[in-house]
C-alpha positions as CSV (number, residue, x, y, z in Angstrom):
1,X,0.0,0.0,0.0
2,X,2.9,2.4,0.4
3,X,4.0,1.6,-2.6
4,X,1.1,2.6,-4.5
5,X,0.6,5.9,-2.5
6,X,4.1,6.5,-3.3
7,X,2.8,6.0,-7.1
8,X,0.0,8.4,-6.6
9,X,1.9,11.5,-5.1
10,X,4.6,11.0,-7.3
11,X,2.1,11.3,-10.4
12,X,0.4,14.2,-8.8
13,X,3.3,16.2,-8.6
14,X,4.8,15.0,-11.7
15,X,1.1,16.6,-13.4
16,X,0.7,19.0,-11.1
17,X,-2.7,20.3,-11.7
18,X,-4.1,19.3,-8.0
19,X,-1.0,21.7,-6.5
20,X,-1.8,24.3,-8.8
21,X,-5.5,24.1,-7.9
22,X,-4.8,23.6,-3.9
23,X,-2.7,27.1,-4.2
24,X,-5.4,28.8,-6.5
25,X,-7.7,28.2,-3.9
26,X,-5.6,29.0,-0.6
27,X,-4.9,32.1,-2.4
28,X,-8.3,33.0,-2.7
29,X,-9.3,31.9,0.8
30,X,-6.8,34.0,2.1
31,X,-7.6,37.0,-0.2
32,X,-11.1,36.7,1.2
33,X,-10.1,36.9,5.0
34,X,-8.0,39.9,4.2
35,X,-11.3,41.6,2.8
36,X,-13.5,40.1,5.6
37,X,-11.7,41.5,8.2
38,X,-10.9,44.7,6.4
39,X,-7.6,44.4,6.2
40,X,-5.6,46.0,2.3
41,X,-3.3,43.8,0.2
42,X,-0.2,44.1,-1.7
43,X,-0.6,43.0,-5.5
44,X,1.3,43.7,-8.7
45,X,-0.1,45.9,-11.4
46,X,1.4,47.4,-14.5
47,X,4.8,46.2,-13.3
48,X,4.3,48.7,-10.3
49,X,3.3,47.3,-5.8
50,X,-0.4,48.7,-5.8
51,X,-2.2,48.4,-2.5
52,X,-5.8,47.6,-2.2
53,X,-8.4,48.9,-0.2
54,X,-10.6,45.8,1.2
55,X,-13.7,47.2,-0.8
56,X,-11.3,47.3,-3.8
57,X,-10.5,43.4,-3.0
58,X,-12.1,41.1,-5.2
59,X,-12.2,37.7,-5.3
C-alpha cells in the first residue's frame, strides 16, 4: 500500500494540476479573510506594488 501511495503522489506532482489548484484556492481563501476583516493587500499591477483597499479586494 505504500507503494502505490508513493505511485500516486509522485504522479500528482509529476502533473501538477491538483497543486496548482490547492494554491489557487488557498490564495483565494486567504484573499477573502483579508477583505473580511478589512484588512488592504499588496498585488502587482502594471509592473508597479499597488495596494488595495478591502472594498477594492475582489475575489
Amino acid at each position: 500500500m505504500a507503494e502505490a501511495l508513493k505511485k500516486d503522489i509522485g504522479k500528482i506532482i509529476a502533473e501538477g494540476t491538483q497543486i496548482d489548484e490547492a494554491v489557487k484556492e488557498a490564495v483565494k481563501e486567504a484573499v477573502l479573510r483579508h477583505k473580511n476583516a478589512g484588512n488592504s493587500i499588496v498585488t502587482m499591477k502594471d509592473g508597479h506594488i499597488v495596494w488595495l483597499k478591502p472594498e477594492e479586494i475582489t475575489v
